[in-house]
C-alpha positions as CSV (number, residue, x, y, z in Angstrom):
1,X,2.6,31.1,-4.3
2,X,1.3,27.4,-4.0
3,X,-1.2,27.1,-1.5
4,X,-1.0,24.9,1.7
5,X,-1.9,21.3,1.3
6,X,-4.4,20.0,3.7
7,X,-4.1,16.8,5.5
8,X,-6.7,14.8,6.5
9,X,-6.1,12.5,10.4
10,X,-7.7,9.4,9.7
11,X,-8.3,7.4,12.5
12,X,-6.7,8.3,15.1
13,X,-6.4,5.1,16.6
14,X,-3.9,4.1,13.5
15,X,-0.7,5.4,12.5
16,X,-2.0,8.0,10.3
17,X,-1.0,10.7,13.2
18,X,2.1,9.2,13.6
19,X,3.0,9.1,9.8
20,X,1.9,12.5,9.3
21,X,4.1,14.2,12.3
22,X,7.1,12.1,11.0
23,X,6.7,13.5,7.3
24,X,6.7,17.3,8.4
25,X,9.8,16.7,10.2
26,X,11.2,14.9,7.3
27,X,10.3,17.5,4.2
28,X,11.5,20.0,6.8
29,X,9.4,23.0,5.7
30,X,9.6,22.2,2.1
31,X,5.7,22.0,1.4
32,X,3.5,24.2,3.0
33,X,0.9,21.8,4.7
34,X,-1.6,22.2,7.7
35,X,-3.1,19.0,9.6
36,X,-7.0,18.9,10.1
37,X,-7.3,16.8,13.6
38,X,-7.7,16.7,17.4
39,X,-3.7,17.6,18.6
40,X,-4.3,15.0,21.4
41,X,-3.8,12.3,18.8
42,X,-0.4,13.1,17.4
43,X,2.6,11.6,19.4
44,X,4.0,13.4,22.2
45,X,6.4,16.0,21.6
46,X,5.1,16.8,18.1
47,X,5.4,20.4,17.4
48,X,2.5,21.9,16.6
49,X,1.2,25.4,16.1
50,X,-2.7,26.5,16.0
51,X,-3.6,28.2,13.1
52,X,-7.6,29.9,12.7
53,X,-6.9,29.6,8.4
54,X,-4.2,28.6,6.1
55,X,-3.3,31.9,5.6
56,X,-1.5,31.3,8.4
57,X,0.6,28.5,7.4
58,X,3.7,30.2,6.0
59,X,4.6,31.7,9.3
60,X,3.9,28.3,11.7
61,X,5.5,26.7,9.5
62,X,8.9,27.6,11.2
63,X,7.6,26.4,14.5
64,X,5.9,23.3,14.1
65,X,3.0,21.7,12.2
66,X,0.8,24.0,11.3
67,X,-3.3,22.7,13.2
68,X,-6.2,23.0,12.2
69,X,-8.3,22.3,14.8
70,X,-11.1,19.6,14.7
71,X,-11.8,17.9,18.2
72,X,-12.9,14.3,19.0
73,X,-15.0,12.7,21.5
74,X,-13.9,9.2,21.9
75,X,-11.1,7.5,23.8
76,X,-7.5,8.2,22.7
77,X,-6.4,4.2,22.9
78,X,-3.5,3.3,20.1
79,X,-4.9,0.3,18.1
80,X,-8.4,0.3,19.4
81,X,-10.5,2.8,17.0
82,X,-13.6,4.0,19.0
83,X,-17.5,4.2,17.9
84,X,-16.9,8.0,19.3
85,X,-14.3,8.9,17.0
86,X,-16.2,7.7,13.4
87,X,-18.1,11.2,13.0
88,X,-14.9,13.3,13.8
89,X,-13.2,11.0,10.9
90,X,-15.8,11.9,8.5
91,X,-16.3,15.2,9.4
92,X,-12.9,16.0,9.1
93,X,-13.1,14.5,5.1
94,X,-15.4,17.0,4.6
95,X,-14.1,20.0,6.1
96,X,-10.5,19.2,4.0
97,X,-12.7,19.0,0.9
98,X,-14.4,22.3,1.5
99,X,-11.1,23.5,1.6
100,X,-9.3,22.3,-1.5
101,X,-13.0,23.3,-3.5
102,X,-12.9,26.7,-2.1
103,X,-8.9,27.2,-3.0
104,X,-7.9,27.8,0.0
105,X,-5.7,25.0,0.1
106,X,-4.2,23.4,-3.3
107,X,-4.5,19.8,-2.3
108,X,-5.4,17.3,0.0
109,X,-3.8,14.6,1.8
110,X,-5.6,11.5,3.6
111,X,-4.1,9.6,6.3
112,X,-5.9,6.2,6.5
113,X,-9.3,5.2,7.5
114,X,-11.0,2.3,8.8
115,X,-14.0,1.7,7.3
116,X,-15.7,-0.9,9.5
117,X,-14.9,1.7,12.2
118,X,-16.9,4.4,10.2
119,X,-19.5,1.8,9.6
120,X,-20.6,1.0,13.0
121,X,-19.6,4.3,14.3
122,X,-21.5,6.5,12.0
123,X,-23.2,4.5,9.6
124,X,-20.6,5.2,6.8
125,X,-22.8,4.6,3.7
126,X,-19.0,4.7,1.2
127,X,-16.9,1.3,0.4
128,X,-14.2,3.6,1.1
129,X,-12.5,7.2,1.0
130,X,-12.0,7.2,-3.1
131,X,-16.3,7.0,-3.6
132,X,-16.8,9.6,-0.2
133,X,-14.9,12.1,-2.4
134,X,-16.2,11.4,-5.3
135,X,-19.7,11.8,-3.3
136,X,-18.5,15.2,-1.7
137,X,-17.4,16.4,-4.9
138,X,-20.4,15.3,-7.0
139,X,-17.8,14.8,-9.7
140,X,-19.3,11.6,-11.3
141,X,-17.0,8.9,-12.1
142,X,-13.6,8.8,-9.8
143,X,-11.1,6.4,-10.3
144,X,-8.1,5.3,-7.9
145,X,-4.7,4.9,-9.4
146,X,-2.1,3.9,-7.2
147,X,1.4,5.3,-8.8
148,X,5.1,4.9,-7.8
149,X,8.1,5.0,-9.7
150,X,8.0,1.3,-10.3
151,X,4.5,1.1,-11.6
152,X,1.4,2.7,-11.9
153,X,-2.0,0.9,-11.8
154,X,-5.8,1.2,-11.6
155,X,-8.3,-0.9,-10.5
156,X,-11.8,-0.6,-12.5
157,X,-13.8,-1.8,-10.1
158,X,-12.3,-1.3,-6.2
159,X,-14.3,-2.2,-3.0
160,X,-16.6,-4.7,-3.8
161,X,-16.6,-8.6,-3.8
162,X,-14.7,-10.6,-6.1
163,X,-17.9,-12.3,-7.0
164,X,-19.8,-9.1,-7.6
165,X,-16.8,-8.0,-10.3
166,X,-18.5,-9.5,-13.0
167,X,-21.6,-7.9,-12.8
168,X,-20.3,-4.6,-12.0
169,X,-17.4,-4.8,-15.0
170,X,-19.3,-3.4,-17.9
171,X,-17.9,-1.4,-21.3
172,X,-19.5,2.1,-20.2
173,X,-17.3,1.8,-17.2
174,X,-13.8,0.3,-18.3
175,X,-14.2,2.7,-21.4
176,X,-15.3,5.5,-18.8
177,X,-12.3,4.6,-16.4
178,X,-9.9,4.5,-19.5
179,X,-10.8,7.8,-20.7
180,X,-10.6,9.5,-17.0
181,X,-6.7,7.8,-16.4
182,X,-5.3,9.0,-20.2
183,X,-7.2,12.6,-19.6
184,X,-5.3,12.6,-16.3
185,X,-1.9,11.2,-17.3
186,X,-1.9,14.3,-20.2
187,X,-3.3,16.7,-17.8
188,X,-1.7,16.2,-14.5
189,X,1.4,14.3,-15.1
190,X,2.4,15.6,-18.5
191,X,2.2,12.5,-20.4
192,X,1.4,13.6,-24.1
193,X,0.4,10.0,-25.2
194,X,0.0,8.0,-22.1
195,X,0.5,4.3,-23.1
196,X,-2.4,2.2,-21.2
197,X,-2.1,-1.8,-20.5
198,X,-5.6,-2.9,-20.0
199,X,-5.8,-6.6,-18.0
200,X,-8.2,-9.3,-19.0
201,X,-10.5,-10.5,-16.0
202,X,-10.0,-13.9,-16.8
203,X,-6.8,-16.4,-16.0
204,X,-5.1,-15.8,-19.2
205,X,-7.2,-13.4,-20.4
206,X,-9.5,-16.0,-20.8
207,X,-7.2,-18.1,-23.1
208,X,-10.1,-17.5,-26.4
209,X,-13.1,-18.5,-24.1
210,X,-11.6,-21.6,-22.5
211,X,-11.4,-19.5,-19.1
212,X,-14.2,-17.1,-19.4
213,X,-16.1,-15.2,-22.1
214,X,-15.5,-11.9,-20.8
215,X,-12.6,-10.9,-23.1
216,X,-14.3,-12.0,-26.3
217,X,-17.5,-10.9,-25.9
218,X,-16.6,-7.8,-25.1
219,X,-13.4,-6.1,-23.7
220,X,-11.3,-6.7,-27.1
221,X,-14.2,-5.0,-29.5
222,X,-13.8,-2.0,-26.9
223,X,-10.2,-2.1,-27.1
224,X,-10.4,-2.2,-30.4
225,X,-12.7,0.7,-31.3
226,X,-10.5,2.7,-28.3
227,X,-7.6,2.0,-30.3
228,X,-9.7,3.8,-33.9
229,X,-10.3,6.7,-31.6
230,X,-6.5,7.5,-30.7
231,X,-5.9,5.4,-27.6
232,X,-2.4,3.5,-27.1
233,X,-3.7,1.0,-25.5
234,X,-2.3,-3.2,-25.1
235,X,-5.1,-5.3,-24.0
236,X,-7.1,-7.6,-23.2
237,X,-3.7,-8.7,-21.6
238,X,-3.3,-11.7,-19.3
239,X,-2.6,-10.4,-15.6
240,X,0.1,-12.8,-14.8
241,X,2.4,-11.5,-17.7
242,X,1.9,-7.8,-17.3
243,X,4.2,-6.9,-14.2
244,X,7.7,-8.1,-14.8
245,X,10.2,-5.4,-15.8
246,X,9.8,-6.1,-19.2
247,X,6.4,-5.9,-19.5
248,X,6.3,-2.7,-17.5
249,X,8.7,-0.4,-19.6
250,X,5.8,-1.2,-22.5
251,X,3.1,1.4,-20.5
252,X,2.6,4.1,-18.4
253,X,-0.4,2.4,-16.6
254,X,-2.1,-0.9,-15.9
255,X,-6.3,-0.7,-15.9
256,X,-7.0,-3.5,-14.1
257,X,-10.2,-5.2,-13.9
258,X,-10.7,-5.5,-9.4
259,X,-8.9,-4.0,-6.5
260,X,-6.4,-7.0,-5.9
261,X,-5.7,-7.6,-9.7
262,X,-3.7,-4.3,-9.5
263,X,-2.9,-3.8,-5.7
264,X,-0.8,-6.5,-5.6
265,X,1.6,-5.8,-8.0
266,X,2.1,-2.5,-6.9
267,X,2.5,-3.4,-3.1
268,X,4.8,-5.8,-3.9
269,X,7.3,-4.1,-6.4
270,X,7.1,-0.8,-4.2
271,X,5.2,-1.1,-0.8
272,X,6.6,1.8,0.9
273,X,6.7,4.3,-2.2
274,X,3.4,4.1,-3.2
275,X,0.9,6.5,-3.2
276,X,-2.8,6.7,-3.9
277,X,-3.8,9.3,-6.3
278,X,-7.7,9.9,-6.7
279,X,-8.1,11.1,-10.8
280,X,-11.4,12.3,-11.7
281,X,-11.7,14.7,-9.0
282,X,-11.8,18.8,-9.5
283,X,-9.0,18.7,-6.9
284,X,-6.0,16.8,-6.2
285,X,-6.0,13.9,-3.8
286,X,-3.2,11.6,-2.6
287,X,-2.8,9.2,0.4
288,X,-0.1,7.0,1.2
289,X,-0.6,3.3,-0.1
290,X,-1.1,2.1,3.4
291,X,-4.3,1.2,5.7
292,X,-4.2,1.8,9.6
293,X,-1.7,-0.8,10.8
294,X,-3.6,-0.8,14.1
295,X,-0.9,-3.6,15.1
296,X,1.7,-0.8,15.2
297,X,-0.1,2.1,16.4
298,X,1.2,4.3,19.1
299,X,4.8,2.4,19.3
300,X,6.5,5.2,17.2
301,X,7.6,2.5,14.3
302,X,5.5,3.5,12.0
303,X,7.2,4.0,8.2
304,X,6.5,7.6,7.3
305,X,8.1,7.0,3.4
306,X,4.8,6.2,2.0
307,X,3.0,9.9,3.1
308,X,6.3,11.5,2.6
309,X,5.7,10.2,-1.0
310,X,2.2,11.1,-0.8
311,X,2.9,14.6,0.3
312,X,5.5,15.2,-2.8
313,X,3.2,14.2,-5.1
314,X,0.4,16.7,-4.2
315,X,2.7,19.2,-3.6
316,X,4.2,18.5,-7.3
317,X,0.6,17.8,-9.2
318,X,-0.1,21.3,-7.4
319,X,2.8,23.3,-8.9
320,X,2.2,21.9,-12.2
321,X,-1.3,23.0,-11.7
322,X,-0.6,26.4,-10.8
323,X,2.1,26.8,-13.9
324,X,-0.3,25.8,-16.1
């Protein structure tokens, strides 16, 4: 029996309630899921049943969305996050990991967050969700793939300033972020040799040092002594060359060196279908490849595919989990 997967609400003032409510009533019972939030910020109508523990889950399953209940404080406005609200988000984060660490649930789920909203509500100390888990589960090093059946990539350095990547990009940490992405491709996927495209940080991978130094000083003698030690790994590659079809049916992932280097691609070959898988974690984590689309919130157009997708994955990373 796979245990329930948690999910996370987000802000509330986003879609992320929306998105959720949509997906149960789209896998129709087909993954046993609960929904940590306040029920006053899921669309009218929603089904829902209160539950005190997931043991519960099976049975409320065939009434409605199974709730864990977590109430906020702030105003319930669609669009406009309140300061109120921040310490519910991160609280909630929290209780969903105490969950998935104590096996009582077999995965989590995380609507979006905003963090400027955390920020000045709270005083959010994270750049974003991926290093708050990694902080909750004192794991060390996590890294963010996003993944759809188009393409999978990773960025190695993710919320910071493009003009702080250079600093921040350093061999211990490519070669770390390397060896977390092919131990999780083997482990969690089922990938026996996972093939890995690393980028160059430079135009053109720095075109021999014409563009930046970057990729001779350092990234190709790391690829190369990667490569003695049994990686299947491409790279230093120039970015611009990496994502046509082609290019793509040569690996399994692209490492990227920054957040946009490798969200781009990704968002524009599969937008709706991709999901955000955190690896380095002692649990499984997914989210849908989204933010809070605060333009949209509360007029019930929200696109549910991408936490559909989100949903499947951790249900599916779960049951290979448990077979194994």
């Amino acid at each position: 029996m796979i245990k329930p997967i948690v999910v996370s609400c987000g802000e509330p003032a986003g879609v992320g309630p929306e998105v959720v409510a949509k997906a149960f009533v789209a896998l129709a019972g087909l993954i046993p899921m609960a929904y940590v939030g306040d029920p006053r910020h899921l669309p009218n109508g929603t089904p829902i049943v209160e539950i005190a523990d997931l043991n519960e889950v099976d049975d409320a399953m065939a009434h409605g969305l199974p709730l864990l209940r977590h109430d906020f404080f702030g105003a319930i406005v669609s669009g406009q996050p309140d300061p109120k609200n921040a310490q519910g988000v991160i609280d909630v984060i929290a209780k969903c990991v105490d969950l998935v660490m104590s096996g009582a649930a077999s995965g989590l789920c995380t609507a979006p967050i905003h963090k400027e909203a955390l920020k000045h509500g709270a005083d959010f100390g994270y750049p974003g969700h991926t290093e708050y888990l990694q902080a909750l589960a004192k794991s060390g090093q996590a890294v963010m793939m996003l993944a759809s059946d188009a393409l999978r990539v990773v960025p190695t350095t993710i919320h910071i300033a493009i003009e702080d990547v250079p600093k921040a990009l350093t061999p211990a940490l490519l070669r770390d972020t390397i060896t977390i992405t092919h131990a999780e491709l083997k482990s969690r996927f089922g990938i026996s040799n996972p093939r890995i495209a690393v980028a160059g940080l430079n135009p053109h991978a720095g075109e021999g040092g014409t563009m930046g130094s970057q990729e001779v000083d350092w990234m190709k003698g790391e690829m190369d002594k990667m490569r003695t030690e049994g990686f299947d790994i491409l790279g230093p590659l120039p970015a611009d060359t990496m994502f046509h079809a082609a290019a793509r049916a040569r690996y399994d992932v692209a490492v990227c060196m920054y957040h946009d280097q490798a969200l781009i691609p990704i968002k524009t070959l599969d937008f709706d279908r991709g999901v955000n898988v955190t690896l380095g974690l002692p649990f499984i984590r997914t989210s849908p490849d989204h933010g809070t689309a605060f333009d949209i919130a509360g007029q019930g157009i929200a696109n549910p595919t991408s936490m559909i997708e989100a949903l499947k994955l951790a249900y599916q990373l779960a049951q290979k989990q448990a077979a194994s």
